[in-house]
C-alpha positions as CSV (number, residue, x, y, z in Angstrom):
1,X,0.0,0.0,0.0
2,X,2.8,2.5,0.8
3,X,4.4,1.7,-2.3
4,X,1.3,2.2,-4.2
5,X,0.3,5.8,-2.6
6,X,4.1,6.7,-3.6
7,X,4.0,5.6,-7.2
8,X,0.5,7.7,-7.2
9,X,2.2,11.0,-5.5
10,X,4.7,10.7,-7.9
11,X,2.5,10.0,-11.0
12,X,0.3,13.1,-9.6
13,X,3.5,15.2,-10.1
14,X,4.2,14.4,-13.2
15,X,0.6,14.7,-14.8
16,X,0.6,18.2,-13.5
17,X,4.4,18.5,-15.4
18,X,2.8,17.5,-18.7
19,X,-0.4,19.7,-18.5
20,X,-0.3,21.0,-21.7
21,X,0.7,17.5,-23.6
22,X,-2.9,15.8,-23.7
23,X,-0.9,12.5,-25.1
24,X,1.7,12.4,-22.1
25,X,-0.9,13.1,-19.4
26,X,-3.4,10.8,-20.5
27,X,-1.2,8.0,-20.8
28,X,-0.1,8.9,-16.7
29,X,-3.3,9.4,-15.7
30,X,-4.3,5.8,-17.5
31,X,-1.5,4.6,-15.2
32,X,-2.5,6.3,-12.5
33,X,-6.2,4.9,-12.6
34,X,-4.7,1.7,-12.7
35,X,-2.2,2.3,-9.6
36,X,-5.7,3.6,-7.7
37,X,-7.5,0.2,-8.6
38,X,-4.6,-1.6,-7.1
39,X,-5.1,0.4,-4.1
40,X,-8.2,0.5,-3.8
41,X,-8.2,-3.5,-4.0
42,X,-4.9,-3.7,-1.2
43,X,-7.5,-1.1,1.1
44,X,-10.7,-3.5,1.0
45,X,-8.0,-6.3,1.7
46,X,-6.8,-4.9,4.5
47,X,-10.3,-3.8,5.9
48,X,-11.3,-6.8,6.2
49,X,-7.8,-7.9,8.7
50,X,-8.3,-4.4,10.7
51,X,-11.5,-6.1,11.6
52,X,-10.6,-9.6,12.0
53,X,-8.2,-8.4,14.3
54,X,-10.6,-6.6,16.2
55,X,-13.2,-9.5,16.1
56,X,-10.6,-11.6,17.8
57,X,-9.4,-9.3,20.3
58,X,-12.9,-9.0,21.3
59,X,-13.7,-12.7,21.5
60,X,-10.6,-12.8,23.9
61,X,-11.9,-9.8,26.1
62,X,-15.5,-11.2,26.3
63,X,-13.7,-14.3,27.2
64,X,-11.5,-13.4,29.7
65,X,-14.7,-11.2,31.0
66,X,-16.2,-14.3,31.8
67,X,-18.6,-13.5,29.0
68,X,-20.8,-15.1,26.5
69,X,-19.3,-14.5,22.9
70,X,-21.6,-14.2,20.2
71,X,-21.8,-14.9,16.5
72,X,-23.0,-11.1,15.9
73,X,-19.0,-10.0,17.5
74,X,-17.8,-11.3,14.1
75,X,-17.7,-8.5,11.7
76,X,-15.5,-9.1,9.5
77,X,-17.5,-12.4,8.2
78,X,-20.8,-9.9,7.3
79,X,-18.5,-7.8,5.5
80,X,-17.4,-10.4,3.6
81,X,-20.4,-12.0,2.9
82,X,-22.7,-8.4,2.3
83,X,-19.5,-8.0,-0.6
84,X,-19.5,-11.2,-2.0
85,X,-23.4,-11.0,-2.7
86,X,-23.1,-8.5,-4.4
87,X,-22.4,-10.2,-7.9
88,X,-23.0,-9.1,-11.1
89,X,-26.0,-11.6,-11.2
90,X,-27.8,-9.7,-8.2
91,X,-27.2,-6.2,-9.7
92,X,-27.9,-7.7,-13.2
93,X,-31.9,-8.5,-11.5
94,X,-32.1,-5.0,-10.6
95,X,-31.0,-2.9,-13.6
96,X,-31.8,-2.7,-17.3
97,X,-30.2,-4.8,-19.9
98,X,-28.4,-2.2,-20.9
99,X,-26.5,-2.0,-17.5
100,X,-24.9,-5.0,-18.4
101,X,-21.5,-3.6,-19.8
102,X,-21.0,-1.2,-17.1
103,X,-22.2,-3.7,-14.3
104,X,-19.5,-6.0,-15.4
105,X,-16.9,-3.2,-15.2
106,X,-18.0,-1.6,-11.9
107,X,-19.2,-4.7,-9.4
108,X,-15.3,-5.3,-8.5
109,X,-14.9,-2.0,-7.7
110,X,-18.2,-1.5,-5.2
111,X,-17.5,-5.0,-3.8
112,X,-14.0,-3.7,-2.7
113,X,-15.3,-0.4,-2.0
114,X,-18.5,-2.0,0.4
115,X,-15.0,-4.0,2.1
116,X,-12.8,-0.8,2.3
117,X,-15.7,1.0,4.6
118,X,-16.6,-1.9,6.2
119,X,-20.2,-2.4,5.0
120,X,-21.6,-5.2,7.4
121,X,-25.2,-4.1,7.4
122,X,-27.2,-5.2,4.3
123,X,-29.8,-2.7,4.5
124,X,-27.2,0.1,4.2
125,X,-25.7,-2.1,1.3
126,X,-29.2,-2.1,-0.1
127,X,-29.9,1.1,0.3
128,X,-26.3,2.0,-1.5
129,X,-27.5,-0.3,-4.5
130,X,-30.9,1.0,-4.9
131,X,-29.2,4.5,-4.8
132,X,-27.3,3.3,-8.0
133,X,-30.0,2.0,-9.6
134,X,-32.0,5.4,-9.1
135,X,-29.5,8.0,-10.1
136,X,-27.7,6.4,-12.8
137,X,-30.3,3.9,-14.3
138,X,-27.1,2.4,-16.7
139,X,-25.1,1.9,-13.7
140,X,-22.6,4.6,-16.5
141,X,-20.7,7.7,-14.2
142,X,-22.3,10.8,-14.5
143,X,-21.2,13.9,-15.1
144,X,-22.8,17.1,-15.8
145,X,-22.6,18.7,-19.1
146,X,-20.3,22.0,-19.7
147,X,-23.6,24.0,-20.5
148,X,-25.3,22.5,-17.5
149,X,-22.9,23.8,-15.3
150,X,-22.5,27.2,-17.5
151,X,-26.0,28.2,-16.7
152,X,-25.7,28.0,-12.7
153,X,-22.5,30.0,-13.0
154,X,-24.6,32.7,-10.8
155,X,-25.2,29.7,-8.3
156,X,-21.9,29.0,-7.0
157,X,-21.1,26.8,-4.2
158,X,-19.6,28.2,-1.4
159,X,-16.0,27.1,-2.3
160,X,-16.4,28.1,-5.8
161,X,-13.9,30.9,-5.2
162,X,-11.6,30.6,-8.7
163,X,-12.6,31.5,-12.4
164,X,-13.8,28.5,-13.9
165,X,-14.2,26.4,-10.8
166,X,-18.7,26.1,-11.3
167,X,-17.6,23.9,-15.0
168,X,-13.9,22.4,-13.5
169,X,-15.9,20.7,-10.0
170,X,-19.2,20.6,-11.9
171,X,-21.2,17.4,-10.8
172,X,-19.9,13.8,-11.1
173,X,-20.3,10.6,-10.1
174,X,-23.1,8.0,-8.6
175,X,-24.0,10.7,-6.2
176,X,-23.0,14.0,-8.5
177,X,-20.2,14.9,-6.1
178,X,-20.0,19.4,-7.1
179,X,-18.1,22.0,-5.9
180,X,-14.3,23.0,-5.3
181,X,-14.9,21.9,-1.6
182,X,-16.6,18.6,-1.8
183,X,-14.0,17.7,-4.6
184,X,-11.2,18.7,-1.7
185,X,-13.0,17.3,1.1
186,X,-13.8,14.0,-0.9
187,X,-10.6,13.4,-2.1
188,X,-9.0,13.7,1.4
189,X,-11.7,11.5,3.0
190,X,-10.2,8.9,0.4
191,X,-6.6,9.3,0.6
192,X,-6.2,11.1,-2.6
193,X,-4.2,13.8,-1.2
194,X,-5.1,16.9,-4.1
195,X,-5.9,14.6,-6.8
196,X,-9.8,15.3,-7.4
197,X,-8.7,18.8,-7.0
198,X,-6.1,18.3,-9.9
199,X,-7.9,16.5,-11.9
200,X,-11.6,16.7,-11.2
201,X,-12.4,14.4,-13.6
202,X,-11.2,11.0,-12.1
203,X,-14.3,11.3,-10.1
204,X,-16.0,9.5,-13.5
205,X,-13.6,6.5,-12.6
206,X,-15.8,3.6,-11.7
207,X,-13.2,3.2,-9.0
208,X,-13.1,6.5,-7.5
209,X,-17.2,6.6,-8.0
210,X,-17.6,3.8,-5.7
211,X,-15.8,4.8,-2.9
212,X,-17.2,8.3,-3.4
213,X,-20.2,6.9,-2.9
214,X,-20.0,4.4,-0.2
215,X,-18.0,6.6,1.9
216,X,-20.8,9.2,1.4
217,X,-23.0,6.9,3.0
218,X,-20.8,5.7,6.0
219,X,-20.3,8.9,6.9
220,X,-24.1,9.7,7.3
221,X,-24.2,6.7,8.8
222,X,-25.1,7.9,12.4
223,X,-27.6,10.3,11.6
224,X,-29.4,8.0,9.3
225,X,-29.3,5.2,11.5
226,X,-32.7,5.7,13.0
227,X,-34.2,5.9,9.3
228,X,-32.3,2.3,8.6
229,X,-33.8,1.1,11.8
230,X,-37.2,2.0,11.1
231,X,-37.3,1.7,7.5
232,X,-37.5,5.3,6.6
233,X,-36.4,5.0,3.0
234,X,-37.8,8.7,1.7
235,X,-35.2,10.1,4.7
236,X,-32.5,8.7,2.3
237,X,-33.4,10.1,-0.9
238,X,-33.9,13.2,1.3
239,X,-30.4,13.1,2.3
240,X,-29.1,12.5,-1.7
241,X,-32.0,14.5,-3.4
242,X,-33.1,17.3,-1.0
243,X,-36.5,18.0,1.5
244,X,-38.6,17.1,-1.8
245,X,-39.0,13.6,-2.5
246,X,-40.6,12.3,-5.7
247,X,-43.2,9.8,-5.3
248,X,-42.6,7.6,-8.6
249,X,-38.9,7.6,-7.2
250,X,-39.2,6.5,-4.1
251,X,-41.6,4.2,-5.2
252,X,-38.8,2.5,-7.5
253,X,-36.2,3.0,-5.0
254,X,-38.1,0.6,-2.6
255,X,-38.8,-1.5,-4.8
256,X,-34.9,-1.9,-6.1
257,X,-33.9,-1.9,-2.4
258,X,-36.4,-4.4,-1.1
259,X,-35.4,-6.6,-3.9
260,X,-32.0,-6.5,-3.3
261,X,-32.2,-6.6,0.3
262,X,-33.8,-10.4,-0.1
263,X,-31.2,-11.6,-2.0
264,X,-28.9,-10.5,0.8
């Protein structure tokens, strides 16, 4: 993993060396993507240790405690299993044939990224799927179009500070991450260092879209743990879509998450 971030940092240096030869910094940004995967992969690996480690350590305490140990203290078995179930078959049941290509392409990468965040609740892994399935039908990236973007200029986001910035951080992703300081703040959260910053558009790699939005998720975790408890599924499309829910989409967002949840 250390080896891996280095090779990255250094790759992010020279991309920024070769801004103005498009052939150059494609080919080290191609390079880089494929450094990230790696990482990404080593990351959900090691997840899954952190919590064995912490499984066992608890199995001694409750032991030593004189207490009973229970099959819910191992962790690191739901993770596995919540990220293993989610095959391409499952999200194949859920989304429209035409998914299929970027279903394919993508499940490795939400499987690792469900591991890397240690995703051991399958509601929330429903939920996280469903959320897919409603924002970007294709299971394809999104990103905002230049003209979009153009006509909010006058609507800039608090950290929109530099000329430019409303059509550079304009809205990508599973989730539409937007903004100079949810780019920062994201690309921190993952270990990125500036890179989102640098180049915004990475945020279309299925890679970096996963963890985007998993990570989103776990960190609202808390706050929307009562709607997970109680089945308050409009709450989260509040959270993602704002105080006004549609009906017809939270109508197919349960239905998407129900289904999945079963097959968990």
């Amino acid at each position: 993993m250390a080896s891996l971030s280095a090779d990255i940092e250094a790759l992010n240096s020279e991309i920024e060396i070769v801004r103005d030869d498009p052939e150059k910094r494609q080919k080290l940004q191609d390079e880089r993507i494929s450094k990230s995967e790696e990482l990404s992969q080593a990351r959900a690996k090691l997840s899954i240790v952190v919590v064995k480690v912490q499984d066992t350590t608890n199995v001694i305490s409750r032991s030593e405690q004189g207490l009973p140990v229970v099959p819910a203290d191992n962790v690191a078995d739901a993770i596995t299993s919540i990220s293993s179930k989610i095959t391409v078959a499952l999200l194949e049941s859920v989304f429209p044939k035409s998914a299929e290509k970027n279903i394919e392409a993508s499940t490795p990468y939400l499987q690792a990224a469900l591991q890397e965040f240690k995703i051991s609740d399958s509601r929330l892994a429903a939920i996280i799927v469903a959320t897919i399935a409603v924002e970007t039908p294709n299971f394809q990236v999104f990103e905002e179009s230049i003209e979009a973007a153009q006509r909010r200029e006058n609507l800039k986001l608090p950290g929109d500070t530099q000329p430019g910035d409303v059509v550079r951080y304009r809205s990508r992703g599973y989730l539409g991450i937007t903004g100079r300081t949810n780019y920062a703040t994201m690309s921190t959260r993952l270990g990125l260092g500036t890179r989102l910053l640098d180049t915004p558009e990475d945020a279309k790699s299925p890679e970096v879209a996963c963890r985007i939005l998993v990570a989103w998720f776990v960190d609202r975790q808390e706050k929307l743990s009562a709607a997970l408890a109680s089945g308050d599924l409009a709450a989260f499309r509040r959270a993602v879509r704002g105080p006004v829910v549609d009906q017809a989409d939270l109508s197919k967002f349960s239905a998407i998450y129900h289904k999945v949840l079963a097959q968990l």
